[in-house]
C-alpha angles and dihedrals in degrees: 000000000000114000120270126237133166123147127165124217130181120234118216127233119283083042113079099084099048097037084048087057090041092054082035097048097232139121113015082000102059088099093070120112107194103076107109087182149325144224132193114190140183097022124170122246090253100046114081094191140359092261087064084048099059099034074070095046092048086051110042101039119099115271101274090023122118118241091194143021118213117221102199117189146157126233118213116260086236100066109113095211118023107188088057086051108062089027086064085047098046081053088053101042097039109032120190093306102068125079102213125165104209121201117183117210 
């Protein structure tokens, strides 16, 4: 049994949109090697990508707000398809109410 890690941490205002292309490998990011895919899920009609998503949370939240929350997480050695696997948690954890942007690496 491979060991097990999630932790959530809370991105400030001004963050959302570049974070979003970091977990998305685009932009600055389309270099990296290691995605092996991405979801974005629960979009609204207006927004393209995530990245579009967050660049109007970041600036529409309060000052000191958080225009976005990371769920971190490892997936078990053993999944045969990973992507399927924390697509099918992000369903779980986040429902139909939540907009996420999921990058696998």
């Amino acid at each position: 049994m491979s060991a097990q890690h999630c932790s959530v941490k809370n991105g400030k205002k001004g963050k959302g949109a570049s974070h979003s292309m970091y977990v998305s490998g685009t932009g600055k990011y389309s270099e990296r090697e290691d995605l092996l895919g991405v979801i974005s899920g629960n979009l609204p009609g207006w927004a393209k990508t995530g990245a579009d998503f967050f660049a109007a949370a970041d600036l529409h939240e309060r000052e000191n707000g958080r225009s976005y929350r990371e769920v971190e997480f490892a997936i078990p050695r053993e999944v045969a398809d990973p992507v399927l696997y924390a697509s099918q948690f992000a369903e779980k954890l986040l429902g139909k109410e939540f907009v996420f942007v999921l990058g696998v690496h």
